[in-house]
C-alpha positions in Angstrom: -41.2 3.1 -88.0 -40.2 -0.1 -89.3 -40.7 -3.5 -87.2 -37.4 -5.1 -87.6 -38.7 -8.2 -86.2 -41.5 -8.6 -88.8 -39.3 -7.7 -91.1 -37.2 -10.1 -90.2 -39.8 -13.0 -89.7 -41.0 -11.8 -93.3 -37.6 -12.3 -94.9 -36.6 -15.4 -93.0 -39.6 -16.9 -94.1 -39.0 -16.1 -97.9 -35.3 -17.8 -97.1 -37.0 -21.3 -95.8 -39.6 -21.6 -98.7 -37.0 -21.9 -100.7 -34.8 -24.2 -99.1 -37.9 -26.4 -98.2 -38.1 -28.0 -101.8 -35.3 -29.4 -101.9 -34.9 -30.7 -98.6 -38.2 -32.6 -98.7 -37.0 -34.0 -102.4 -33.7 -34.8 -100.8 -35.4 -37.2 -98.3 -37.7 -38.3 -100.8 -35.0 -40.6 -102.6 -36.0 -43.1 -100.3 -40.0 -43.6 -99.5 -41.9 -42.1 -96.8 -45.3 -41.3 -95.5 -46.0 -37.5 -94.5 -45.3 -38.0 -91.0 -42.3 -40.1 -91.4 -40.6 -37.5 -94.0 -41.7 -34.5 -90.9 -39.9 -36.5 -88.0 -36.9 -37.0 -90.2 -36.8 -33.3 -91.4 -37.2 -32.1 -87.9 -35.0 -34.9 -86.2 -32.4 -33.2 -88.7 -33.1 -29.7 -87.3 -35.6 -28.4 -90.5 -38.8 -27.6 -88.2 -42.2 -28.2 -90.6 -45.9 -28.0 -89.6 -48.5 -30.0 -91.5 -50.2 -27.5 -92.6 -46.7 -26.3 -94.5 -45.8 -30.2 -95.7 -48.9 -31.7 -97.0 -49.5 -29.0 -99.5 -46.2 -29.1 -100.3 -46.5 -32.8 -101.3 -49.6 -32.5 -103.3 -48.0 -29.4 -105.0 -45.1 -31.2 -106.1 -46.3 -34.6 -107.0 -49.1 -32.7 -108.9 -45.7 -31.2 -111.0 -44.7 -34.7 -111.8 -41.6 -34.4 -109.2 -43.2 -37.0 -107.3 -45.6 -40.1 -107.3 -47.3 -41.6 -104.2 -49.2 -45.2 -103.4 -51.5 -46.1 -101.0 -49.8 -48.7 -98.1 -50.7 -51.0 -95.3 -48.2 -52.0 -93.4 -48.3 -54.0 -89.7 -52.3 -53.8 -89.9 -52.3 -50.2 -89.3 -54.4 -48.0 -91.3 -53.3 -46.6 -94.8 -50.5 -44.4 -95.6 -49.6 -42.6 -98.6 -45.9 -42.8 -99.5 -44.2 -40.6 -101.6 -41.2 -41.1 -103.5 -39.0 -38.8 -106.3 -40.3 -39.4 -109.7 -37.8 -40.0 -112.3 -38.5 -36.7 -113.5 -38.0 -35.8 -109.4 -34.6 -37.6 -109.7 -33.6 -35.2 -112.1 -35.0 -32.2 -110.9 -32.9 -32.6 -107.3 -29.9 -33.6 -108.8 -29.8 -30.1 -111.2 -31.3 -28.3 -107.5 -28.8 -29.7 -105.5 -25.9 -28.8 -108.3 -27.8 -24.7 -107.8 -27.5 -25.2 -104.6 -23.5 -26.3 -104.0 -22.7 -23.3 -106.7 -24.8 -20.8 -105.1 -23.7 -21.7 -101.2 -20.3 -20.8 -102.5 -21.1 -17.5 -104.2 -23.0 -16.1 -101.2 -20.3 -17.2 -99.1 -18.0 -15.6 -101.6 -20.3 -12.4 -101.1 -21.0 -12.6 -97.2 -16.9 -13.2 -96.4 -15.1 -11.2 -99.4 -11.0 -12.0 -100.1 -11.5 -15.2 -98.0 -11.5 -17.5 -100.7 -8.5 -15.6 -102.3 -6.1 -15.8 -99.8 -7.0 -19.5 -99.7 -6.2 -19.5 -103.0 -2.6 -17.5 -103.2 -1.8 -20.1 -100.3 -2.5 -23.2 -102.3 -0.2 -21.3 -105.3 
């Protein structure tokens, strides 16, 4: 018997990873510590743990898409603040491109001879 709610959790899951990269490099155009960049991303409705965002950091400054400094500011204690990399700045700019063309084929796919009859209306 199949558990459709694993199964579900499992493939939801696989969905999120995916969109996680480029939502974190997409808030990374303007610098911010770990928590800073987790309170904006959930503010905006994208829930992330820690233990899912720090690894993702290190992971993707270690890839160049990202560089990171040490920062004191207001006397409290050290921060690291990330920021895109040129090579980052790139990168998201090609994802984002993916991800405006691929939105529009799955919506294409999930909602067939909708975008048509737009189209014989405009024509």
């Amino acid at each position: 018997k199949v558990d459709k709610e694993a199964l579900y959790d499992t493939l939801s899951l696989e969905l999120r990873r995916g969109v996680l990269v480029l939502a974190v490099l997409s808030q990374l155009q303007t610098e911010q510590y770990g928590y800073s960049l987790k309170q904006s991303l959930n503010d905006q409705g994208l829930d992330i743990n820690e233990g899912t965002l720090y690894p993702l950091l290190r992971r993707l400054e270690s890839k160049g898409l990202l560089e990171s400094s040490w920062q004191v500011v207001d006397d409290t204690r050290p921060r690291r603040y990330y920021h895109l990399s040129t090579v980052g700045e790139t990168v998201l700019a090609n994802l984002q491109s993916d991800w405006h063309n691929l939105v529009s084929v799955i919506n294409q796919i999930m909602n067939p001879g909708h975008g048509e009859s737009e189209w014989k209306q405009q024509n």
